[in-house]
C-alpha positions as CSV (number, residue, x, y, z in Angstrom):
1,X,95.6,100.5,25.5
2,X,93.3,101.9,22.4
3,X,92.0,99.1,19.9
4,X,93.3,99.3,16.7
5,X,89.2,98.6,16.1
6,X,88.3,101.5,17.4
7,X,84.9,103.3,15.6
8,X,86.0,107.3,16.1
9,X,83.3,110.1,14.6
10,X,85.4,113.3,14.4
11,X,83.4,116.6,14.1
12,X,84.6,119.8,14.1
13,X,83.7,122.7,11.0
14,X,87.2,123.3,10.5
15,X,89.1,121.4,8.2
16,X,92.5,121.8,8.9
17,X,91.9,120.8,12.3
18,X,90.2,117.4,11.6
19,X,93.6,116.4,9.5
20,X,96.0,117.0,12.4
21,X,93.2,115.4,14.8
22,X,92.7,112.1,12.4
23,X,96.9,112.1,12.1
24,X,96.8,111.9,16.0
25,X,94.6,109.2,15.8
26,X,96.3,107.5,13.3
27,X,99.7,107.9,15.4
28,X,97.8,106.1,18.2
29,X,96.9,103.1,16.0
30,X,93.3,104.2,15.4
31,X,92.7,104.2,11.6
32,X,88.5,104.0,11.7
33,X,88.0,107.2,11.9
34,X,84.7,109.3,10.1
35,X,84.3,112.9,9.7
36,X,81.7,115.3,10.4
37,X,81.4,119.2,9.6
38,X,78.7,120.0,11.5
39,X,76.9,118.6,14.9
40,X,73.7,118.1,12.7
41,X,75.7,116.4,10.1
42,X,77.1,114.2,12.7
43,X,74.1,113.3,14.5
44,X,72.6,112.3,11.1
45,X,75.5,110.2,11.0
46,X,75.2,108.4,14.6
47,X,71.4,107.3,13.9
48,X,73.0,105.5,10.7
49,X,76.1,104.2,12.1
50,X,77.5,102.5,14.4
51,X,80.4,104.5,16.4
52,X,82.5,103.6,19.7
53,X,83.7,107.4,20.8
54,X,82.5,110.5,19.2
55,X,84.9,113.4,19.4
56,X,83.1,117.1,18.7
57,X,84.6,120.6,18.8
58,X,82.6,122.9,20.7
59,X,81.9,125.9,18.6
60,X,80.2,125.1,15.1
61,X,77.7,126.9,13.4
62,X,74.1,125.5,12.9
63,X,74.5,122.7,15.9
64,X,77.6,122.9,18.4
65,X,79.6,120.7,20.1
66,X,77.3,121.2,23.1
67,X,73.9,120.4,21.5
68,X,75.4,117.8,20.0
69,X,76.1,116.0,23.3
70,X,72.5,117.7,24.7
71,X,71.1,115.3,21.4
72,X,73.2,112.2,22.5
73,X,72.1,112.0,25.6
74,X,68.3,112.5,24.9
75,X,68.2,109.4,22.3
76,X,68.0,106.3,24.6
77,X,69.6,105.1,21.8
78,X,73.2,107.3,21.4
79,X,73.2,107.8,25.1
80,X,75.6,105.0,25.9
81,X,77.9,106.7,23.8
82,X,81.2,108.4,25.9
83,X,81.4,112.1,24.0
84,X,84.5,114.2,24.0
85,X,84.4,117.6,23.5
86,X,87.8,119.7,22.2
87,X,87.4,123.8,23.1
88,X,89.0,126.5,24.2
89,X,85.9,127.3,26.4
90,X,86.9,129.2,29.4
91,X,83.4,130.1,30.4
92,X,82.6,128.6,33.8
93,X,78.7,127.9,33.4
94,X,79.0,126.9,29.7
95,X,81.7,124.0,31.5
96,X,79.0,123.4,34.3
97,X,76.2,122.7,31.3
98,X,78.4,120.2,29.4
99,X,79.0,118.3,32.4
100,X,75.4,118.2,33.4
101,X,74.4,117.0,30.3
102,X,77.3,114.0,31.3
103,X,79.7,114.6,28.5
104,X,82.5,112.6,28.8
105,X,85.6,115.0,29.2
106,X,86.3,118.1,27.8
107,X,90.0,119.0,25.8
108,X,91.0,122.3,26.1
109,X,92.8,123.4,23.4
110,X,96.1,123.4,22.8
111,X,96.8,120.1,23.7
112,X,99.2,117.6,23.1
113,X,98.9,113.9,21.2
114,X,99.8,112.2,24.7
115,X,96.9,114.2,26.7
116,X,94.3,112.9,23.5
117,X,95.1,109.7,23.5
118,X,95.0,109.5,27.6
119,X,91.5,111.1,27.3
120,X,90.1,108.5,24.6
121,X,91.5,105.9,26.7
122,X,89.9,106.9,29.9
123,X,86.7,107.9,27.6
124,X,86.5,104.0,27.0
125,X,85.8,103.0,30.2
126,X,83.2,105.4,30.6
127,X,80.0,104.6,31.4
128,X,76.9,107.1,31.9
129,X,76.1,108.8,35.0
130,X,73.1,110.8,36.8
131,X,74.8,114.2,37.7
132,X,72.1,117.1,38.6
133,X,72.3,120.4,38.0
134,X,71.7,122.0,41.4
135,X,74.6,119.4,43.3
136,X,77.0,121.6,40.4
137,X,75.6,124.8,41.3
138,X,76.9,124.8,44.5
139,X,79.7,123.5,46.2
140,X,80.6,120.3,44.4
141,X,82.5,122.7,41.6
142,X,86.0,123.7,43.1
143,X,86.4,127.4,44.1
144,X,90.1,127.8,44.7
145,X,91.3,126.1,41.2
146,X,94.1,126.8,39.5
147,X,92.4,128.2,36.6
148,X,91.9,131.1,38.9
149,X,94.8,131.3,40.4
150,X,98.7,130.2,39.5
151,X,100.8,128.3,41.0
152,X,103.8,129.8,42.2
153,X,106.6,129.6,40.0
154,X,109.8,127.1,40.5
155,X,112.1,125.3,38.6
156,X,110.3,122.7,37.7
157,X,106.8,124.5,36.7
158,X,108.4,127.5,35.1
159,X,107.2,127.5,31.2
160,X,110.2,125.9,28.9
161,X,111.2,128.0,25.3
162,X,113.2,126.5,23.1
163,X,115.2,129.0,21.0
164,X,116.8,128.1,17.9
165,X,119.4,129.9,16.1
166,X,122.9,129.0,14.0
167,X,123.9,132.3,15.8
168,X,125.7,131.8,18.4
169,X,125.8,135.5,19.8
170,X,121.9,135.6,19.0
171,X,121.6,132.2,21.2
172,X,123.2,133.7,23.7
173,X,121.5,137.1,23.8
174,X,118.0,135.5,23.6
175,X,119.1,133.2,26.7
176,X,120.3,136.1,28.9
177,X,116.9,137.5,28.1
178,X,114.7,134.9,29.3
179,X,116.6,132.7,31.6
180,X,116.0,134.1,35.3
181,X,112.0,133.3,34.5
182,X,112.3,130.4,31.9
183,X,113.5,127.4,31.6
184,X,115.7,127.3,28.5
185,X,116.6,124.8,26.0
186,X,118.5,126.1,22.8
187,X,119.2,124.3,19.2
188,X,121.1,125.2,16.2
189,X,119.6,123.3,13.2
190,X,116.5,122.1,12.6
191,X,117.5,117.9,13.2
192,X,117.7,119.1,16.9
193,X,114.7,120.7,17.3
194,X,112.7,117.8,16.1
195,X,114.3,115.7,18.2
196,X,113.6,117.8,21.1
197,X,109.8,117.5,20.6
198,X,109.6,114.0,20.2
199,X,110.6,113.6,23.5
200,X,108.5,113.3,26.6
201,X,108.8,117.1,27.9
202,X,108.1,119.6,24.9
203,X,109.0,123.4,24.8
204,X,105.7,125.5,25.5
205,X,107.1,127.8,23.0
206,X,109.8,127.8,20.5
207,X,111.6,131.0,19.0
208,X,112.7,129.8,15.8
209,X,115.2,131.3,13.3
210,X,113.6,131.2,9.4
211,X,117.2,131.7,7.8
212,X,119.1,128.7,8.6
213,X,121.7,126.7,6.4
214,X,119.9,123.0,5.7
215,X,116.3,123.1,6.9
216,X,115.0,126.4,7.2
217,X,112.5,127.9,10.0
218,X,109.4,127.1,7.6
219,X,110.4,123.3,7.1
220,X,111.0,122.8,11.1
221,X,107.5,124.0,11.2
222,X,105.9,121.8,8.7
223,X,107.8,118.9,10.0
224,X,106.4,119.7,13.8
225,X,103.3,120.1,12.6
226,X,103.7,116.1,11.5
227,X,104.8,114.7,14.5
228,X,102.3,113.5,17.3
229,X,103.8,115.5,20.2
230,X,104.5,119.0,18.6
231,X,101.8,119.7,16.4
232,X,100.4,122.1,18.7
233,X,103.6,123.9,20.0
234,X,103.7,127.6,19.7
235,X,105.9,128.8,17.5
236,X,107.4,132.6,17.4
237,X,109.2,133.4,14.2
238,X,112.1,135.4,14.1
239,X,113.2,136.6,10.9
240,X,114.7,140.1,9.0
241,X,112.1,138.7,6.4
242,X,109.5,141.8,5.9
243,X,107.7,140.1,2.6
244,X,103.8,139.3,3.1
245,X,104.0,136.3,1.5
246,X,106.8,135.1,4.1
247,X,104.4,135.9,7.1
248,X,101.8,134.2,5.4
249,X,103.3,131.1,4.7
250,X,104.6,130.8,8.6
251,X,100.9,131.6,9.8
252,X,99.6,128.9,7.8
253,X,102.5,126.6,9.5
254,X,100.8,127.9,13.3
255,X,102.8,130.9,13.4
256,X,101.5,132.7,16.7
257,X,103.7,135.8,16.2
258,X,106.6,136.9,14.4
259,X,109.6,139.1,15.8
260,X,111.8,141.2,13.4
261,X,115.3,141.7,13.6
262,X,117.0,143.3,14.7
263,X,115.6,142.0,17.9
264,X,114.4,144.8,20.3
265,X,114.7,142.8,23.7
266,X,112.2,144.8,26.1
267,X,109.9,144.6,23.3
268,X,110.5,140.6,22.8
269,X,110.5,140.2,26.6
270,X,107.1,141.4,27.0
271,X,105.8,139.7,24.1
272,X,106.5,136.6,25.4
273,X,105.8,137.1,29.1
274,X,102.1,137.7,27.5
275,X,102.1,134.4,25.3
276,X,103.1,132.1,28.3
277,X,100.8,133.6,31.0
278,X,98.1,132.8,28.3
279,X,99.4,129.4,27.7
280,X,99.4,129.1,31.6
281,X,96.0,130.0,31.7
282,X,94.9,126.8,28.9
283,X,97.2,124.9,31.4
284,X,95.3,125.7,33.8
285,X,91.7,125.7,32.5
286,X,92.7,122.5,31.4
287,X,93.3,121.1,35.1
288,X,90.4,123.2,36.1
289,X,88.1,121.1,34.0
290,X,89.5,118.1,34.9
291,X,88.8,118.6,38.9
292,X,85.0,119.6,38.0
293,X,84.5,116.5,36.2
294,X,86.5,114.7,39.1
295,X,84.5,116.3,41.2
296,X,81.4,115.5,39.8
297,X,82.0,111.9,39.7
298,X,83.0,111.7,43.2
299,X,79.8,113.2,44.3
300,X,77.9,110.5,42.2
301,X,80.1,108.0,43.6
302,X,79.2,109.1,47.1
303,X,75.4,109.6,46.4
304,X,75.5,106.1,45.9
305,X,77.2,105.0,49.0
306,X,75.0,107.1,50.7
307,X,71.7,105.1,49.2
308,X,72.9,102.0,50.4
309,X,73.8,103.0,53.8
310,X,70.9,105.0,55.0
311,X,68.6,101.9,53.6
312,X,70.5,99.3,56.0
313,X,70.1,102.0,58.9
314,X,66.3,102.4,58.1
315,X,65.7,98.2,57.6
316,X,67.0,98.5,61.1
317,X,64.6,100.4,62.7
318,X,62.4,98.7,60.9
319,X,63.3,95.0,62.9
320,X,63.4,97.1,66.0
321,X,60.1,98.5,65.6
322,X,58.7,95.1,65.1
323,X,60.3,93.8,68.7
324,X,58.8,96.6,70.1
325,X,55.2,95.6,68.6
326,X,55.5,92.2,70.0
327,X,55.7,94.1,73.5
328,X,51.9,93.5,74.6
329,X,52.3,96.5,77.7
330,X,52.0,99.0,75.4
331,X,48.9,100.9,75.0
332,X,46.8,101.0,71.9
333,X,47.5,104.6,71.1
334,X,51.1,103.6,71.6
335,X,50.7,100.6,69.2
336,X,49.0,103.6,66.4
337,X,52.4,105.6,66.7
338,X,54.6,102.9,65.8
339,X,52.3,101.5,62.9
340,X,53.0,105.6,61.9
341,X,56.6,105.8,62.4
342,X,56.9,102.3,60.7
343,X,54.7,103.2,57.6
344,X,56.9,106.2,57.5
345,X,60.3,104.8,57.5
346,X,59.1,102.4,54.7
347,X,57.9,105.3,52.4
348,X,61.6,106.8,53.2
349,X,62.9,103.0,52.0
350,X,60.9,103.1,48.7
351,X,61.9,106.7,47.7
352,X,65.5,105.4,48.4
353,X,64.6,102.4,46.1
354,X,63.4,104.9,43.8
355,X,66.0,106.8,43.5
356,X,68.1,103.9,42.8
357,X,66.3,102.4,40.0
358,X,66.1,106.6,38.5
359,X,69.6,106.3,38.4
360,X,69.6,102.7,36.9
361,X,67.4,104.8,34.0
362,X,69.5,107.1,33.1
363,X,72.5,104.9,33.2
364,X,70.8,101.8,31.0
365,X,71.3,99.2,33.8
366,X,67.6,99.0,34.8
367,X,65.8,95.8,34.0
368,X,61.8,96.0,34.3
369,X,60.2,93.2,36.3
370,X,56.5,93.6,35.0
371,X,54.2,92.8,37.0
372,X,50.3,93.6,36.9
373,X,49.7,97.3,38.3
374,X,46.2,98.0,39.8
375,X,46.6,101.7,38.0
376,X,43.2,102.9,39.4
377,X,44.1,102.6,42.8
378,X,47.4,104.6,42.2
379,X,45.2,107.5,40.6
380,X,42.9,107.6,43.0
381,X,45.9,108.3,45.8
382,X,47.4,110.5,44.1
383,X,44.4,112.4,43.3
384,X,43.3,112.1,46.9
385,X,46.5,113.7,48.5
386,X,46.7,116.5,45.6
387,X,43.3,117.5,47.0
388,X,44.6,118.1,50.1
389,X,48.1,119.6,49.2
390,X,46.1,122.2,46.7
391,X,43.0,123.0,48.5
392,X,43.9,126.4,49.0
393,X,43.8,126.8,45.1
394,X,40.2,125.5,44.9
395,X,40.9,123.1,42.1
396,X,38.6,120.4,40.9
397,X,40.4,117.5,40.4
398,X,38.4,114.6,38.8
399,X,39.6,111.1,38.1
400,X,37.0,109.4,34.9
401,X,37.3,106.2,33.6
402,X,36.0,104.9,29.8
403,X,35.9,101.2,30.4
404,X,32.6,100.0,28.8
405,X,34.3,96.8,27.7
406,X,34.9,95.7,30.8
407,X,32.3,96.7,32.9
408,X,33.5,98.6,36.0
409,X,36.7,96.4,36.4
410,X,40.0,99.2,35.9
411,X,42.3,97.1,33.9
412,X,45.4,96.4,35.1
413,X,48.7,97.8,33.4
414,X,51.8,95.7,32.9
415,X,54.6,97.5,34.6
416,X,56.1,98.1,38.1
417,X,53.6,99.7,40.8
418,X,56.8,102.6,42.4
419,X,57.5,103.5,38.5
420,X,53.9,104.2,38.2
421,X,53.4,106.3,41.1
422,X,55.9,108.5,40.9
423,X,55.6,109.3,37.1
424,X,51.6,109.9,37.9
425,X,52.3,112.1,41.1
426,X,54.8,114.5,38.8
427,X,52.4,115.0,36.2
428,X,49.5,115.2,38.6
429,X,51.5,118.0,40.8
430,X,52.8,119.7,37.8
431,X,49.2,120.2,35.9
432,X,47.7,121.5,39.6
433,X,51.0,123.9,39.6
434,X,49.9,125.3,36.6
435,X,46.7,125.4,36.7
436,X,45.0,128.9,37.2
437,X,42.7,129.0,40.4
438,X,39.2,127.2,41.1
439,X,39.7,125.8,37.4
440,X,39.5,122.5,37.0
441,X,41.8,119.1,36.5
442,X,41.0,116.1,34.7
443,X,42.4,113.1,35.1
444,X,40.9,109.5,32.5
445,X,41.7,106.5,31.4
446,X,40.4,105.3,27.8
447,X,39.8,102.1,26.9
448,X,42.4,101.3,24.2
449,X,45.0,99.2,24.0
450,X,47.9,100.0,24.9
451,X,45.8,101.8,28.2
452,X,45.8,105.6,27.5
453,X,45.6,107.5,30.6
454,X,45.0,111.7,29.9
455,X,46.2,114.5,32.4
456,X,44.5,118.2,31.6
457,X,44.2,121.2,33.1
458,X,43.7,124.5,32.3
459,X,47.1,126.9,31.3
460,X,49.1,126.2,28.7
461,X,53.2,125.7,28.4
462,X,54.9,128.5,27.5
463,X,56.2,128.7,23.8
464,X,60.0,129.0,25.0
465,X,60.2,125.5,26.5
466,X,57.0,123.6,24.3
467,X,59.7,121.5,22.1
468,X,62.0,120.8,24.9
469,X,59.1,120.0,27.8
470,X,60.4,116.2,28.3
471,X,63.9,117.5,28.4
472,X,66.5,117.4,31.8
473,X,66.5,120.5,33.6
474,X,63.9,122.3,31.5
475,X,61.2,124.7,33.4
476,X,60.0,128.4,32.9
477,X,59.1,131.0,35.6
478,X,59.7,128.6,38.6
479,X,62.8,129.6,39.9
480,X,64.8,127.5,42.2
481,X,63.1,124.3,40.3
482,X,65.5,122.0,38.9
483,X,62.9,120.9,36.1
484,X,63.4,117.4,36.4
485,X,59.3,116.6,36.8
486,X,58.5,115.8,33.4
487,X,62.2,114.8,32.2
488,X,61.7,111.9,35.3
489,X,58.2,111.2,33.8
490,X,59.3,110.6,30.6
491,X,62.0,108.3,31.9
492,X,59.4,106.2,33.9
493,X,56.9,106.1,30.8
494,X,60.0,104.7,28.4
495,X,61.3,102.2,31.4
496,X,57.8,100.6,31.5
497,X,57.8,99.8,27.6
498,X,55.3,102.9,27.4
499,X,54.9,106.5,25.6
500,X,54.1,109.8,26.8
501,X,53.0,112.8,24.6
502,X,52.5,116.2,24.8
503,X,49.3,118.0,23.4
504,X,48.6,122.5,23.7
505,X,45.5,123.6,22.6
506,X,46.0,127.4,22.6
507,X,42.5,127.9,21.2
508,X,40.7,126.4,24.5
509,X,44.0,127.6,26.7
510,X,44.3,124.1,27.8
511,X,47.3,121.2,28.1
512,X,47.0,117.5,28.1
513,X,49.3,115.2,28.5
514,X,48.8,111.4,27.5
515,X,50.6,108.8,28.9
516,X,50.3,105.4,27.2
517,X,51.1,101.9,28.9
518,X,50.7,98.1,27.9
519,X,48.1,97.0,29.7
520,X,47.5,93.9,31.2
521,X,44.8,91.3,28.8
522,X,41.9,89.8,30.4
């Protein structure tokens, strides 16, 4: 059920379609309900207010739909926020980006009121999700859909025209036409058709008369045009009207296409075996989307179970290594390879751990338990075994530290010890990546407070990508890289109350990154 409370932002450049999307609304009890005209607009907007579901076409000029969500979901502050986004996007990658960036669901258009109000309903128990780009790249996205491929035709699924007419010989000629492949409903006056889509099942397309006795052909329009279930039913007008003004008038009511009388029927016929097979098509882009967002979730769903279960496997093997080390038989060189295979499995159990608490990130459930974090001793790993991984490169790599105001003593950082390692070894990895052989890498702490701790190297990032650097899935000439280094950095910077910054010097062809963290008083 949708709260009558409900805070709606509505976007979308197009006027005319924000009145009939706010009436829907409206119909469903929702009555709080701001407008936007552009993604920037509405962005402007979120940071001001405070909104419960945003709702965004997808193609608008200056920011779209799709940037709008990219936006969202980069402010840890909007990022809670379940996004809807209404298109007629048929584009399979363009699909696979929106749901990467973890929009909420996708509306293809036309749709009906019932389908919008079952997606803002479902969009309120929403909450955010970790989906990667490569796990969509590959199989998780459904090859045999049914946006490529129909479903065979019965009874049942066959398309359903309504055709109304006070004729009675034109009822029945336009029902001989159509009814070995259609279903068909047929109404003489306009009181019947609107009736007929109120109900549960409406017509995919109606044929409708313009000259009938009561309430014309335009009027049935206007009226459907009001009503929650039919304002997005095709309508085909057929008419001996030839006048300009008279097509106008039914195009601005949602006139698809008009037929003249008198009524050529091969020509009608294949007109309207056209028109369905594209409104099959939404029909079916429409399920499409659904099962890659399904999908999607599954997989995250599964990823999870899979966490948990290979960590109570590997605590296992931990309790049986330490039987086995309390067998005194075995040999000291024995004793060595189980202190290997144990050190091992528990560097397997903290990237698990790791993993977990990334996904706690992204989603907003991670709670920091600081704790003081010997940050020299991290560096100093970390620079350590990037030594050895680069040593074919020939690169320098020198860890400094300013701490004149307390003597020798590293201070401590206040933060968690895993976070800290893994956002050092990605920047540390990604600056020796980049950096051009035998040049050097520079790694220092300055005394300030909050501690500021400075990664350079020589290279700089390349202009394309400078503005976007701590952004998901963002990297430049490293194909097959999913570009989540820097994005995860950032994330382990913000989830220890701390702030990372990006600095190019094209002058001295150098880049620096500084990474500041509250730090720990003595």
């Amino acid at each position: 059920m949708i709260s009558k409370t409900l805070k709606v932002l509505l976007v979308d450049d197009f006027e005319p379609m924000r009145k009939i999307i706010v009436d829907q609304l409206k119909n469903m009890g929702v009555h709080q309900v701001t407008q936007a005209a552009s993604g920037d607009e509405a962005l402007h907007l979120l940071l001001r207010n405070s909104f419960d579901i945003v709702l965004s076409n997808w193609k608008m000029p200056k920011m779209s739909g799709l940037e709008l969500l990219k936006a969202v979901r980069a402010d840890p502050k909007l990022n809670h926020l379940p996004l809807i986004i209404i298109t007629s996007e048929s584009n399979r990658n363009n699909i696979i980006e929106a749901i990467t960036y973890d929009v909420t669901d996708i509306l293809v258009k036309p749709y009906s009121a019932k389908l919008l109000s079952e997606k803002v309903e479902r969009a309120m128990q929403w909450k955010p999700s970790k989906i990667s780009k490569h796990r969509l790249s590959g199989g998780l996205v459904p090859t045999s859909s049914k946006h490529q491929s129909s479903t065979p035709a019965t009874e049942e699924n066959r398309p359903n025209i309504l055709i109304v007419d006070d004729i009675p010989s034109n009822l029945h000629l336009l029902s001989e036409l159509f009814k070995n492949d259609y279903q068909i409903r047929i109404a003489t006056n306009g009181e019947t058709v609107l009736k007929i889509c109120a109900a549960k099942n409406v017509p995919d397309l109606i044929l409708l008369d313009i000259m009938m006795p009561g309430m014309d052909g335009f009027e049935v329009a206007k009226r459907l045009r009001q009503q929650a279930n039919s304002e997005n039913i095709p309508i085909i007008f057929i008419t001996a009207l030839s006048d300009v003004d008279a097509r106008m008038q039914g195009f601005e009511l949602g006139a698809v296409d008009f037929v003249s009388k008198p009524i050529n029927p091969n020509e009608l016929k294949q007109r309207i075996i056209n028109f369905l097979r594209y409104v099959e098509l939404q029909k079916n882009l429409q399920a499409y989307v659904d099962e890659m967002l399904a999908s999607s979730r599954v997989h995250e769903d599964v990823e999870q179970i899979t966490r948990h279960d290979l960590k109570s496997h590997l605590v296992g093997v931990i309790s049986l290594l330490h039987s086995l080390e309390a067998d005194d038989t075995l040999s000291p060189k024995q004793m060595e390879h189980l202190r290997i295979v144990e050190e091992t499995t528990l560097r397997v159990i903290n990237m698990i751990d790791f993993s977990t608490e990334l996904y706690q990130i992204e989603s907003g459930e991670f709670q920091l338990d600081t704790k003081p974090v010997k940050i020299g001793d991290i560096l100093r790993c970390i620079v350590e075994l990037t030594r050895k991984l680069f040593h074919e490169k020939h690169l320098v790599i020198l860890l400094e530290a300013d701490i004149s105001s307390v003597g020798e003593q590293i201070p401590h950082i206040l933060g968690d010890a895993m976070l800290c390692y893994s956002l050092f070894h990605n920047l540390i990895i990604n600056a020796c990546e980049a950096a051009p052989e035998k040049s050097k890498i520079l790694i220092s702490m300055k005394d300030e407070y909050p501690l500021k701790i400075i990664i350079q190297n020589k290279g700089v990032v390349h202009n394309e990508i400078r503005k976007k650097f701590f952004d998901k899935f963002v990297t430049y000439g490293k194909p097959g890289r999913a570009g989540l280094g820097t994005y995860s950095a950032k994330l382990l910077t913000e989830a220890q109350n701390g702030k990372i910054e990006l600095e190019i010097s094209d002058e001295h062809n150098q880049t620096t990154i500084n990474v500041f963290l509250p730090r720990l008083l003595q």
